[in-house]
Structure formats: structure tokens, C-alpha cells
DOZA-402524 format. One record per residue (C-alpha): residue in three letters; x, z, y. Coordinates in steps of 0.02 Angstrom, whole numbers, plus 50000, padded with zeros to 5 digits. Layout:
! residues N
alaXZY/...
END
This chain:
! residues 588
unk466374641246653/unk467964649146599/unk469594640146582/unk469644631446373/unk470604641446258/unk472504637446247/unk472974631946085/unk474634640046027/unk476214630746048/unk476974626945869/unk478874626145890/unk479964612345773/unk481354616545686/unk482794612145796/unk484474619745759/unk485374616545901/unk484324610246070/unk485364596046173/unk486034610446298/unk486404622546151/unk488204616946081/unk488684622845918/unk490294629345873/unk491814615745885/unk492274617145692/unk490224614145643/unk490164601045798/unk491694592645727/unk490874592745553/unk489104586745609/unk490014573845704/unk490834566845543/unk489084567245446/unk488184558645596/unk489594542545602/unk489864542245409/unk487824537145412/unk488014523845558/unk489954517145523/unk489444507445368/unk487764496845452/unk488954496545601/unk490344487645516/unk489134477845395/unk488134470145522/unk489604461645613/unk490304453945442/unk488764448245403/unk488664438745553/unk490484432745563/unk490384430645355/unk488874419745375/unk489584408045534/unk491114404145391/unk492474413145539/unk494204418145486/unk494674435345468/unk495624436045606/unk494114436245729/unk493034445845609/unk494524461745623/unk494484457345811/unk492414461845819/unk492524474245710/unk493734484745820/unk492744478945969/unk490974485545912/unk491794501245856/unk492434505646046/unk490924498646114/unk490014509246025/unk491104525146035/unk491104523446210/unk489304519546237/unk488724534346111/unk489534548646232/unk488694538546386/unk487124539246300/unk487104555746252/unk487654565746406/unk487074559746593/unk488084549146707/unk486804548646888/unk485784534146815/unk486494530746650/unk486324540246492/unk484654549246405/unk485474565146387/unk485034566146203/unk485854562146039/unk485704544046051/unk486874534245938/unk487374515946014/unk487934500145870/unk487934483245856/unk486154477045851/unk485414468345676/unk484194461045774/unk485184448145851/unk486024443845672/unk485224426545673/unk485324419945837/unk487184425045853/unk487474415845708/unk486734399945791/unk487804405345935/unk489264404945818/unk488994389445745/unk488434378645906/unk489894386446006/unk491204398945933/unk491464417745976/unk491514411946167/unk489954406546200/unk489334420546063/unk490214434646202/unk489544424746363/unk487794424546294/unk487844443646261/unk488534448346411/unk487234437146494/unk485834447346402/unk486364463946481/unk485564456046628/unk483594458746591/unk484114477246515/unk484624479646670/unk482964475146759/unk482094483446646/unk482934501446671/unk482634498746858/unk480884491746860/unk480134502546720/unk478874510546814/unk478104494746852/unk478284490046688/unk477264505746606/unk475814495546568/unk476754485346471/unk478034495446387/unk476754507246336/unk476944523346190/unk475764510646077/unk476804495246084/unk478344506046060/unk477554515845928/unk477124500545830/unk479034492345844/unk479614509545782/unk478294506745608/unk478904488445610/unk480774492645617/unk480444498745426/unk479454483545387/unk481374472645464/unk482164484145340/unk481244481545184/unk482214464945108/unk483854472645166/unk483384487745073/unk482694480144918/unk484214465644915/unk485304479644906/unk484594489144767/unk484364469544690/unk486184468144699/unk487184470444521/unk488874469844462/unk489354458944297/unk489774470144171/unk488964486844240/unk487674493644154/unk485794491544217/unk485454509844226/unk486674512544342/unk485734506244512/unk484154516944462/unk485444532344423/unk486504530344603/unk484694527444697/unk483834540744615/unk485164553144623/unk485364551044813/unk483464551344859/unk483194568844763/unk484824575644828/unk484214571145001/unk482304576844972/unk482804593344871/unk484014598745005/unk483054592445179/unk481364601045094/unk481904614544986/unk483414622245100/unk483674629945274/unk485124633145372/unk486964623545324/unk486264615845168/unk484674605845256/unk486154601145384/unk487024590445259/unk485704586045165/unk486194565645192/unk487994566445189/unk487724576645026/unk486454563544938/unk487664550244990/unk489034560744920/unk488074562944762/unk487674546244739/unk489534538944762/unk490124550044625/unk488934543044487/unk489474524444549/unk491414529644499/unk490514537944316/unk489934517844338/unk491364509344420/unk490194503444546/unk491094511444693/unk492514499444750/unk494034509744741/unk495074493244762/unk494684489344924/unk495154507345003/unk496724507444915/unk497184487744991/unk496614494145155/unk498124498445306/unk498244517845366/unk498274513745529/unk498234494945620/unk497614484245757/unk496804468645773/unk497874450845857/unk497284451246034/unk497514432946012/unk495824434245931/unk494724438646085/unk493624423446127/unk493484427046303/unk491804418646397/unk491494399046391/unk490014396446535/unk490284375946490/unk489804379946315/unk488244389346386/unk487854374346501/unk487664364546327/unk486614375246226/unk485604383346362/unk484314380946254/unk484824398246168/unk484864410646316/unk482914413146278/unk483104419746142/unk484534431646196/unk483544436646331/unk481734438746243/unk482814450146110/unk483654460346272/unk481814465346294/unk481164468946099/unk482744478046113/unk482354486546279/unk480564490146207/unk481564496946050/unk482614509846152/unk481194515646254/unk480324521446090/unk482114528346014/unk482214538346184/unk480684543946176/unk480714548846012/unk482254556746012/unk481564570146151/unk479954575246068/unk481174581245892/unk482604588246012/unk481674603346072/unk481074617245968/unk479344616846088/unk478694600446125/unk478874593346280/unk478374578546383/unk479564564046375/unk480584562846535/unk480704542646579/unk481774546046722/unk482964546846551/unk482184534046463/unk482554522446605/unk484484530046588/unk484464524746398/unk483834508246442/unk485164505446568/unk486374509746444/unk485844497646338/unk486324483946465/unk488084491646482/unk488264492746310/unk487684472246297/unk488944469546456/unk490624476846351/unk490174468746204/unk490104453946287/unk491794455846380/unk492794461446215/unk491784446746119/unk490804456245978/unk489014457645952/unk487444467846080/unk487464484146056/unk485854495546053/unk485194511846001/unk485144515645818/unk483124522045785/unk484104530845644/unk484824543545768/unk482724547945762/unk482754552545585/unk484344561045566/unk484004570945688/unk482544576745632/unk483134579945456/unk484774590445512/unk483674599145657/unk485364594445775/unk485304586545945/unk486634594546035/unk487634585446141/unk489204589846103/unk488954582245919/unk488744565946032/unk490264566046113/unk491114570045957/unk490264553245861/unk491024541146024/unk492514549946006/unk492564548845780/unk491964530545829/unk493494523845934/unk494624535345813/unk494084525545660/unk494164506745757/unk496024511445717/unk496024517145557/unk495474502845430/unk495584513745280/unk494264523545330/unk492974508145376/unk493594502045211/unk493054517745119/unk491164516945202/unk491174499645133/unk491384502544954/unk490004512744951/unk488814506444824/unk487284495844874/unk485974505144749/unk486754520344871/unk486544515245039/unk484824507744997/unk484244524444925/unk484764532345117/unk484194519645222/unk482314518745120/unk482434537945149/unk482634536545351/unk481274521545338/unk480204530645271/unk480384544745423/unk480474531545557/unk478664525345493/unk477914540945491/unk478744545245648/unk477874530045719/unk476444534845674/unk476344551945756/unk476914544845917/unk475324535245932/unk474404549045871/unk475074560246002/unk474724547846139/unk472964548646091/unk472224535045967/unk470684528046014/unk469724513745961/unk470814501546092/unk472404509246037/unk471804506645846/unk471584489545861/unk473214486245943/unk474224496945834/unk473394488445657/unk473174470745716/unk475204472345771/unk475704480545630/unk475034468445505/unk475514452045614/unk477284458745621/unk477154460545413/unk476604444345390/unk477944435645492/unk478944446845406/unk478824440445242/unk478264422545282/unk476374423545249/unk475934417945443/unk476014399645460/unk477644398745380/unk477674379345383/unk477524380045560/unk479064392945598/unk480484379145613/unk482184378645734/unk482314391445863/unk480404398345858/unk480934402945665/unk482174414045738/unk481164422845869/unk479304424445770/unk480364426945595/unk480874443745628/unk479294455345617/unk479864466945740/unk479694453545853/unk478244446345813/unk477334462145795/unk478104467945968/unk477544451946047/unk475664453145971/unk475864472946022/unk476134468846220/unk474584453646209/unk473434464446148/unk474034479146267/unk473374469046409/unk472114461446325/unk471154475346237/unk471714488746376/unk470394494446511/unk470254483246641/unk471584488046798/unk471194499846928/unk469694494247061/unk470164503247212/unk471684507747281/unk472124519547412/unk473884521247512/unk474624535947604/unk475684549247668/unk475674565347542/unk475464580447654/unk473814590447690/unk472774578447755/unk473024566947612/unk471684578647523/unk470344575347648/unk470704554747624/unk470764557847440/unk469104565647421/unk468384552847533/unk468934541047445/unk468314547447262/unk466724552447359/unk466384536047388/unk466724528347247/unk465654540147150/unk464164538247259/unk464094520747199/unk464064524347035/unk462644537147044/unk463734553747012/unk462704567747102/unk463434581547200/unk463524593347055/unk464664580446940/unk465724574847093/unk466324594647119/unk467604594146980/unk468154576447012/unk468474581447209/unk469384595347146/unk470434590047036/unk471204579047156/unk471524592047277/unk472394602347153/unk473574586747096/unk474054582347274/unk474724599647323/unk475614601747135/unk476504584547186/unk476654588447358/unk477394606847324/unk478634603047248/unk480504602047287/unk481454584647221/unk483184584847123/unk483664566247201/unk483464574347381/unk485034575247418/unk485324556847384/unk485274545947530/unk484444530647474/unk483214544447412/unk482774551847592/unk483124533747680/unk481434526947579/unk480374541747548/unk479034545247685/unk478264557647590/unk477024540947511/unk475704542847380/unk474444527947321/unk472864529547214/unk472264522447105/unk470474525747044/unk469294519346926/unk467524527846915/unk466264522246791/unk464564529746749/unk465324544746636/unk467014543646664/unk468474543746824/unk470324538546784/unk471334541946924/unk473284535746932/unk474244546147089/unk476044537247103/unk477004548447215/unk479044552347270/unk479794561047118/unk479604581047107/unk480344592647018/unk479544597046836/unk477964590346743/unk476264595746759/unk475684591846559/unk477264604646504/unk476814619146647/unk474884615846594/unk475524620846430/unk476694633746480/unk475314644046563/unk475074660946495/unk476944662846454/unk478044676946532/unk478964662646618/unk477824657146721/unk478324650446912/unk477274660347020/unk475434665047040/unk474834653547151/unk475744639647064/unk474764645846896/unk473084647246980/unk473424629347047/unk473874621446864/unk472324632646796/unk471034624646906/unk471754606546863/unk471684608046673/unk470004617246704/unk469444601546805/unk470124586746721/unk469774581046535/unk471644574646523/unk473164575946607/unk474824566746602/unk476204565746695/unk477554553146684/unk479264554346777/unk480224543046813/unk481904540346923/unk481264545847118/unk479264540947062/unk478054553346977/unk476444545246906/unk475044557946883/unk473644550046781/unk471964563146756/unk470204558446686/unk468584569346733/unk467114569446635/unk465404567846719/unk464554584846728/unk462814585846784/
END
């Protein structure tokens, strides 16, 4: 039997790939378009929160300026690579609207201090995370992450409709239909219609659009730019510092802190992986030795916001869709957003002049990038392979998380603090996501099998798969491919030369160690091979075969027989730990 055909590699349409920088003027320019579309939620989300806890305007300045370097310098750490911080992809970092709630409780129980100390305490479990993701996998899976990403559109919905809701006395009715309607086709016409510069500012230019019928309207509030300083700072009297008495009274709240550190954490690992399958013109497998670097930077991001008193910060899943839209995801344009970021935390006229946009405006844009981020969702969990299991999770989840949403689910029962965990539907559909993950999921791996990786870890190996299919009846015929396979994934890992060797806690722990994991049933093995981390990924050279690029022969004849062997293939890296997972089909 000859090796399956290969089915062509379709390529995206990516502009400028994260190591391709564009020119500085068009970088400069991008960079611009990219923070005009995050400043405004930015800004809006930490007045609602100090608006709402009835603060003075004095610490609400203070917050402002402090989310705005947070997130400028957070931003360039997220997009380049800093040893084990960073995903190394256009990744924007902002204050997080899913904490919006609690930190008002925060606010009101204890003042900005014990709001900083409970933030910086939350960088804590981000932390964790980033480090212990690999044992985590089964939890933090591409399902339950591609079901927050379809939920974070379902969180947006009443902010989106609220704003379009939203009139002014005196202005005529038609003009929220006029500034919504006007944005969405400028955005549609150019993203679908256009190539080249125009699809590039395709948002910027709807926005654009849109603003200029809410002057026709008087909609757009010129007042507030023009009462706005040039240039100015907040009082540093203004930052709360921590208060760890305060926290001793209302421990009561870290919980929730720390459960929305992880819906967060959960959030970022789908934004991270997202943001690496549009970056690339071909597709390619996501890297989680990055997506553990993302998460990490969450937890910084959580510490400084803490320390200069100002609300978490997190990846904005918006990065996703404008990405995708302007086909950019250099890293330069990155750097450039930090760097417009801490610029404007100094310049209130131009915060001032996001704000006035009109609401009938910035609902039309952010329904627009809902709408991608759901259908983005979607193809995630498509492209991890939906199956019945994965169905189930991904519906049940989905439709929990709407419910809580929008109060349908036992809303009489939703009161004090489990009202502000289970009334967000990103949480509750994340939570419901991770139950049914490891409820619904096969059953965990039956045999295990620890040892060194080096030659005779192939004889062991297909002992030990020998063994296990004699019990379940597999003749000698239909245990040839599964024996095989397994050789041909222990010398790909074992062939290979690691990036980290040169690190010293690196060579100190690795002995060269492999464990198995194996599950054999009557038609089907699943076999999990956690290994030291090497250097590429089996699923993107499986994929690459054929092309002129190609490593070597031997190397090629090695990755032919695997995919010829095994029904699936994936390989996840992460940070010094490769996990090869394969299933063979039974073959009599």
C-alpha cells in the first residue's frame, strides 16, 4: 500500500509574516490603525470600573495612565521573545473587561489598594499555569479554548447592543442606523472587495467613515477633545499602593481573582493559538512552547498592574480578528503599538479624541470583530477534529455560557459573589467546557511505560505495544503498523538536536527520558510519547513532505513511513517537553 495522497497546502493571505517587517513609514502607520482600535475599550473599561465604584477623578487619571504603560510595555513583551516570556506574535495586551465586576466589589469593600493587591496577587496562578501547562493539556484543551473564544462574542453582545441603544436628546433617530451602517459596509466592502493598502485599512477607514456622519449629526463629541490638555500627567499622590490588611478582611474575594486569572489564562491560550494559525501564509502547528510565553506574560502583565494600582491586564482576542482582516502580524507593528501606547498615556487629547467617538460607531466595529472571533472559534474546533465527544462539549458549553449570559439559568439562584463568577458567560461556559472535558473525554491512558530515549528504547517500546495488543486480540498482521509506527516516532524524537541545549537547567535534568503512554482497544491504539524537547514538529514536516525544502532523505523516508503507519499525528511542543500523540487503525 502506497503512501495517501498529499492534499495541497492552501496558503492564507498574510501580508507581512511575524519575521517579515514592513517598511518603518507603513509599520508606523499600521501601528496607529492597530492602537486607534484597542485605545478606546482600553480607556473605557477602566472608567467604567472607577465610574461605577463613584471614585474621584483624580484616581481614575491615575489608572488610566497606568493601564496605558502597562499595556504599552506588555504589548512589545508579548509580541517579540524574551527566553520564557513573550508569544512572538502580534499579541495586543489591555486592561481586562472580565474582571469589571469583581474589581468594582474590590473598589467598594476596600479602595484602589486592596483593588492593586488583589491583582497583583492574581498574577500568581498565571504564573503556574505558564510553567505547568503541559500537565495541564488535558485540561486547557483546543475545545475548551475554542468554545471561550465563541463565548467571548456572546460577553459582548449587551455591550454591543447598549451601545447602539444609546441616544442623544435632540439627535435625530436615523442617525445611529446611518453611523452603524455606514461603518459595517465600509469595513465589509473594503476587507472583501479590496487587496493590497486598501484591505489594510479597511477598520480604521469604516471607523473613519462612520465618525464623519456623527459630526453631519453632532453625535461625535467635539467638546470633550477641545477641553482635553496637550500634554499632562497624572498626581502621583493618586497611586493606592498595596493594603494586605484590607485583603486579610475580604479574603473572601481572592477566589474570584484567582478563578478569573485562569478563564483568563484559558482565554490567552486560545488568543495565542489563534493568533499563530492567521500569522503564517501556510498553516502551521501551534507552537505551545509560545503559548506558555503568552501565558506567562499575562502574569507579568497582572503583576505591574497591580504595583502601579490599575486594573489585570490580558490579551485582547481582537488582536485575532484584526489580524486576520489586515493580513499583518509582523512584529515590528507590535513594538510600534507598546511604544504608540505609553506615547498616548501622556497625551490626554488624544485618549480624549478615541472617546468621543460615537457609540452607534464603535458598536458597528466591535459586532464586526465578533462576528470574526465566532467564526474563528468555530474553525479552531473544527481543525482540532470534531467528533461526537468534542460536539457535545463544544454545544452543551456554548449554550450554558448563553444562558448565564442573559439570565435564563437559574437566575434566582445567582446571588452575592457566585452572581459575579457564573454571571459572566464566558465563565460559565468555560467552567461547563473543562467539566465536560474530563467528563465526556476518553478515559486516561491504561499503561504507562518509562525510559531512556536511545536505541534500545524501540525494542521496550514494541514490547510493550506487543503486549498490550495481544490482549486485545490484534493478530500479527494488524500489530505490524502499530510496532512500526512507534519505531519511526522514537528515532524522529530521538534525532533530533534541541534549541534549550545549551541551557543548563536544560542538560542538568534531561537524561535523554521518554514515557508512554498507550491505550489499545479492539480497533483502535492511542499512543501519547512525552519526551525532552527537539527541534521542529512532526505534523508541519509530515506536511512539508514533497517540497523542495525538505531536510534530508532519510529524515523524509522516516516521516513517510509514520504518516503511512499512523491514522493521526500530532505533535505538541512545549518549553524543553515534546508530546507526540499517534492513533493506528486495526488492519487485518
Amino acid at each position: 500500500m502506497g503512501d495517501a495522497p498529499r492534499q495541497p497546502v492552501v496558503e492564507q493571505e498574510v501580508r507581512f509574516e511575524p519575521d517579515e517587517p514592513p517598511p518603518r513609514p507603513l509599520a508606523a502607520g499600521l501601528a496607529v490603525q492597530y492602537g486607534a482600535l484597542s485605545l478606546a475599550s482600553m480607556v473605557v473599561t477602566v472608567l467604567i470600573v472607577v465610574r461605577s465604584a463613584g471614585l474621584d477623578d483624580d484616581y481614575l487619571s491615575w489608572a488610566v495612565f497606568a493601564a496605558l504603560c502597562v499595556s504599552g510595555l506588555t504589548t512589545m513583551l508579548q509580541t517579540t521573545r524574551r527566553r520564557r516570556l513573550g508569544s512572538g506574535h502580534l499579541l495586543l495586551m489591555g486592561p481586562s473587561a472580565a474582571y469589571i465586576a469583581v474589581s468594582i466589589t474590590a473598589l467598594n469593600e476596600g479602595g484602589p489598594a486592596l483593588l492593586a493587591t488583589m491583582v497583583m496577587l492574581s498574577c500568581l496562578p498565571l504564573f503556574r499555569i505558564a510553567r505547568q501547562l503541559t500537565n495541564l493539556r488535558r485540561l486547557i484543551t483546543p475545545t475548551v479554548s475554542s468554545t471561550i473564544i465563541m463565548l467571548i462574542p456572546v460577553t459582548l453582545a449587551p455591550v454591543i447592543f447598549d451601545l447602539f441603544a444609546q441616544t442623544t436628546p435632540g439627535i435625530p433617530p436615523a442617525a445611529a442606523p446611518l453611523e452603524a451602517g455606514v461603518t459595517l459596509a465600509v469595513m465589509m466592502i473594503l476587507t472583501l472587495r479590496m487587496r493590497g493598502i486598501a484591505r489594510v485599512w479597511a477598520p480604521v477607514a469604516g471607523v473613519v467613515c462612520g465618525c464623519v456622519v456623527g459630526l453631519a449629526f453632532g453625535t461625535y463629541d467635539v467638546q470633550r477633545v477641545l477641553d482635553a490638555d496637550w500634554i499632562g500627567l497624572p498626581r502621583f499622590s493618586a497611586w493606592p499602593g498595596l493594603d494586605f490588611p484590607a485583603l486579610a478582611r475580604n479574603i473572601l474575594l481572592l477566589p474570584s481573582f484567582t478563578f478569573l486569572a485562569l478563564v483568563g489564562a484559558i482565554e490567552t491560550v486560545g488568543d495565542a493559538i489563534a493568533i499563530q494559525r492567521v500569522s503564517w501564509r501556510r498553516p502551521r502547528v501551534p507552537d505551545y512552547k509560545l503559548v506558555q510565553g503568552a501565558v506567562a506574560t499575562d502574569g507579568v502583565g497582572n503583576l505591574l498592574s497591580g504595583l502601579l494600582g490599575t486594573l489585570p491586564n490580558t490579551t485582547y482576542a481582537t488582536s485575532v480578528a484584526i489580524a486576520e482582516i489586515t493580513g499583518v502580524a509582523a512584529r515590528r507593528v507590535g513594538v510600534y503599538v507598546g511604544l504608540l501606547f505609553l506615547v498616548v498615556a501622556f497625551f490626554p487629547k488624544v485618549v480624549s479624541l478615541l472617546l468621543a467617538i460615537p457609540n452607534a460607531v464603535a458598536g458597528a466595529f466591535t459586532l464586526a470583530l465578533a462576528a470574526i472571533l465566532f467564526t474563528l472559534g468555530i474553525r479552531l474546533v473544527v481543525g482540532s477534529g470534531l467528533d461526537y465527544r468534542k460536539s457535545a462539549i463544544v454545544g452543551i458549553s456554548f449554550w450554558v455560557g448563553v444562558g448565564f449570559q442573559n439570565g435564563w439559568i437559574f437566575s434566582e439562584l445567582l446571588v452575592g459573589r457566585l452572581e459575579l463568577m457564573l454571571g459572566n458567560g464566558m465563565t460559565a461556559g468555560g467552567i461547563v467546557a473543562i467539566i465536560l472535558s474530563l467528563i465526556l473525554e476518553p478515559p486516561g491512558y491504561r499503561k504507562r511505560l518509562s525510559l531512556d530515549l536511545d536505541t534500545a528504547a524501540i525494542g521496550a517500546v514494541d514490547q510493550f505495544v506487543v503486549r498490550l495488543a495481544d490482549t486485545r486480540g490484534w493478530g500479527e498482521t494488524a500489530k505490524a503498523p502499530l510496532r512500526a509506527a512507534c519505531e519511526e516516532v522514537i528515532l524522529s524524537l530521538k534525532g533530533e538536536d534541541d534549541p534549550f541545549a545549551d541551557d543548563p537547567e536544560f542538560r542538568l535534568q534531561r537524561r535523554n527520558r521518554m514515557r508512554v503512554s498507550a491505550r489499545v482497544g479492539r480497533e483502535l491504539a492511542e499512543l501519547e510519547f512525552v519526551a525532552a524537547s527537539s527541534f521542529g514538529n512532526l505534523e508541519d514536516e509530515i506536511a512539508a513532505l514533497g517540497e523542495p525544502d525538505s531536510s534530508s532523505v532519510d529524515a523524509e523516508t522516516s516521516l513517510r513511513l509514520l504518516r503511512h503507519y499512523a491514522s493521526t499525528v500530532r505533535h505538541q511542543k512545549f518549553r524543553k517537553a515534546d508530546i507526540v500523540t499517534i492513533t493506528v487503525k486495526r488492519r487485518d
